[in-house]
Biotite code that builds the C-alpha atoms (Angstrom):
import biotite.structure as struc

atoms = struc.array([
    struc.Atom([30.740, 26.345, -8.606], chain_id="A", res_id=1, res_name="UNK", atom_name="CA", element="C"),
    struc.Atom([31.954, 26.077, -12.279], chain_id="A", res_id=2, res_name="UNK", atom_name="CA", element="C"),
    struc.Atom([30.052, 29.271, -13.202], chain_id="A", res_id=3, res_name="UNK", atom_name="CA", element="C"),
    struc.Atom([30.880, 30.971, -10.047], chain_id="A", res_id=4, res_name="UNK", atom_name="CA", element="C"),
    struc.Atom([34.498, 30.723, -10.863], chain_id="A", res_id=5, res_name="UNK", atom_name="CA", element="C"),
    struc.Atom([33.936, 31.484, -14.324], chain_id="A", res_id=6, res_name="UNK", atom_name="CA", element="C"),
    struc.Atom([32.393, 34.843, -14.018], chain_id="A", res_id=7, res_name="UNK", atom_name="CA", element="C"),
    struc.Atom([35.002, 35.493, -11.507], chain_id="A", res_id=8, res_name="UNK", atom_name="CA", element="C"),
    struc.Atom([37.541, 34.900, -14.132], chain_id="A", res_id=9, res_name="UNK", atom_name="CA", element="C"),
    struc.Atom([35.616, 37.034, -16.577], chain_id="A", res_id=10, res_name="UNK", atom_name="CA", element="C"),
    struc.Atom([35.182, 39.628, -14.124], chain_id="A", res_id=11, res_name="UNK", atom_name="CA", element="C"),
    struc.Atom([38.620, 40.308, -12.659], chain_id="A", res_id=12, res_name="UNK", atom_name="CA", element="C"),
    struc.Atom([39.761, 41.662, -15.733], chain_id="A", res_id=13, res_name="UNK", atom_name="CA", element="C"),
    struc.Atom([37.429, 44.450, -15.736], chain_id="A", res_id=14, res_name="UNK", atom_name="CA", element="C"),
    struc.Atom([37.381, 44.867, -11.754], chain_id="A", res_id=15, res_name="UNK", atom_name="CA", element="C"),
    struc.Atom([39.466, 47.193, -9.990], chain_id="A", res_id=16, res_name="UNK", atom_name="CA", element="C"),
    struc.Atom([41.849, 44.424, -8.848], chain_id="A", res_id=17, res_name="UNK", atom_name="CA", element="C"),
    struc.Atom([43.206, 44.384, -12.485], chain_id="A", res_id=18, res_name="UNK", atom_name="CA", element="C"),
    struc.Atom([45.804, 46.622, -12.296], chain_id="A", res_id=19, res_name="UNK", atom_name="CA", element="C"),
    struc.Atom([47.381, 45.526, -9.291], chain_id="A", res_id=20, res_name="UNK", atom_name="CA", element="C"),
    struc.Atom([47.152, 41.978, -11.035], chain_id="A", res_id=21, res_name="UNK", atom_name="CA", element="C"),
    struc.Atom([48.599, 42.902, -14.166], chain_id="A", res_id=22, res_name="UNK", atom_name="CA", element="C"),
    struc.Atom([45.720, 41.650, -16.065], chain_id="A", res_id=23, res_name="UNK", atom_name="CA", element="C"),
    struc.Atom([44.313, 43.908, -19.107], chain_id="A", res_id=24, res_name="UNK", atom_name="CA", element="C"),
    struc.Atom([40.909, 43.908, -20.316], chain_id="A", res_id=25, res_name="UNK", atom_name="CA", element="C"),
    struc.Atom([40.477, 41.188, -23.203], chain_id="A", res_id=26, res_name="UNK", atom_name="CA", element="C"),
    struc.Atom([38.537, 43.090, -26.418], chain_id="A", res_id=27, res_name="UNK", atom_name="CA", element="C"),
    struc.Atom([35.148, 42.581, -27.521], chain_id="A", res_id=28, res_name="UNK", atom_name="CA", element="C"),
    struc.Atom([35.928, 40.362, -30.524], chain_id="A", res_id=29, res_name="UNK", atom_name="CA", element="C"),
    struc.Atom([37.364, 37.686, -28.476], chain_id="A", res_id=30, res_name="UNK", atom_name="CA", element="C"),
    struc.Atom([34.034, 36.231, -26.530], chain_id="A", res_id=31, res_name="UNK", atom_name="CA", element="C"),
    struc.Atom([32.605, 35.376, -29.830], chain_id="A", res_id=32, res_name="UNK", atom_name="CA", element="C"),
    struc.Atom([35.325, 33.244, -30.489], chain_id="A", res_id=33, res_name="UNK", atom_name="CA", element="C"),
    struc.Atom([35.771, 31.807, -27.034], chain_id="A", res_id=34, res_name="UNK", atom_name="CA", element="C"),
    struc.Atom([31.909, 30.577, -27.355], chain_id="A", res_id=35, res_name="UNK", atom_name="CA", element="C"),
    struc.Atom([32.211, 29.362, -31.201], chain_id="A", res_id=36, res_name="UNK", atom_name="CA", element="C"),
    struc.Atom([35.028, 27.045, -30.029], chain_id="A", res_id=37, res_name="UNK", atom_name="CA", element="C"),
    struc.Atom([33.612, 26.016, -27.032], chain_id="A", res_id=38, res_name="UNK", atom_name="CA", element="C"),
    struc.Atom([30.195, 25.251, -28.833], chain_id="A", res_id=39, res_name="UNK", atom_name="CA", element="C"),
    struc.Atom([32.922, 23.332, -31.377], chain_id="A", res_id=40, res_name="UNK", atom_name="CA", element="C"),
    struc.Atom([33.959, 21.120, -28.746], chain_id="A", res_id=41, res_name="UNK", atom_name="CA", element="C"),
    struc.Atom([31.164, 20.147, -27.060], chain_id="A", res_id=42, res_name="UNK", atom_name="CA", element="C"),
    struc.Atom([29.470, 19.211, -30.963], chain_id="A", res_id=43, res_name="UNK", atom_name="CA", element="C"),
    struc.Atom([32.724, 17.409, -31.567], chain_id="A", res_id=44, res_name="UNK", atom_name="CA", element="C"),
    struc.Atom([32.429, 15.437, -27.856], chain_id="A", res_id=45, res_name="UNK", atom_name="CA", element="C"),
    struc.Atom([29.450, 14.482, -28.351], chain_id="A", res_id=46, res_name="UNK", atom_name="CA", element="C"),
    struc.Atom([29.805, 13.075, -32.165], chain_id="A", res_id=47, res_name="UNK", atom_name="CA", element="C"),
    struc.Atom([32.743, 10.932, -30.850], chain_id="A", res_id=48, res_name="UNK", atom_name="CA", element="C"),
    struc.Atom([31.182, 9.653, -28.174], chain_id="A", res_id=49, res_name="UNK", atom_name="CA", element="C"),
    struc.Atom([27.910, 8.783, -30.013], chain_id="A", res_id=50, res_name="UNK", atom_name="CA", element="C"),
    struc.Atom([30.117, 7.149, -32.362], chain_id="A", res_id=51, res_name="UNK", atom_name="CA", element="C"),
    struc.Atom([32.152, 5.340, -29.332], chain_id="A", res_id=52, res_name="UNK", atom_name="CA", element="C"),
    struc.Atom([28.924, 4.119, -28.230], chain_id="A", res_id=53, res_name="UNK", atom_name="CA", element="C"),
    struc.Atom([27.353, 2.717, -31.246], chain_id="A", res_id=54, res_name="UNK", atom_name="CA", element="C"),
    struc.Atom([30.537, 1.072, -32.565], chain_id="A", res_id=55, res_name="UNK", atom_name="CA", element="C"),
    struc.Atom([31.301, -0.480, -29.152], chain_id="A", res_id=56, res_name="UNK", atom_name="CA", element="C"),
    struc.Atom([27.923, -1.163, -27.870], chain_id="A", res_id=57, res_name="UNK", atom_name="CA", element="C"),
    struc.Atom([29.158, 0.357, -24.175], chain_id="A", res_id=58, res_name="UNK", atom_name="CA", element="C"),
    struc.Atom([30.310, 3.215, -22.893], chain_id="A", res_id=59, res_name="UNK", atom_name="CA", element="C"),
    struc.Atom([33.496, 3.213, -21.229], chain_id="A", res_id=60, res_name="UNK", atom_name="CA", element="C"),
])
């Protein structure tokens, strides 16, 4: 479900809905930046909750 309504959201932009939605296409040069900070996020989850777990001996 989480990737179904995330290539809806990617696709509405570009569909002919857009218009009538007042949405715009976003450019080319933002989808590399939308994955380098996503992949950011996840590396910086995981290194704090590594951390969590090894300074606490549980998680959550």
């Amino acid at each position: 479900m989480t990737v179904l309504a995330v290539l809806t959201g990617l696709w509405l932009p570009f569909s002919p809905l857009a218009p009538s939605l007042g949405f715009v296409a976003l450019p080319a040069s933002y989808f590399p930046w939308l994955i380098g900070v996503l992949l950011a996020y996840c590396t910086l989850t995981q290194l704090v909750k590594t951390w969590y777990i090894r300074r606490f001996n549980t998680w959550l």
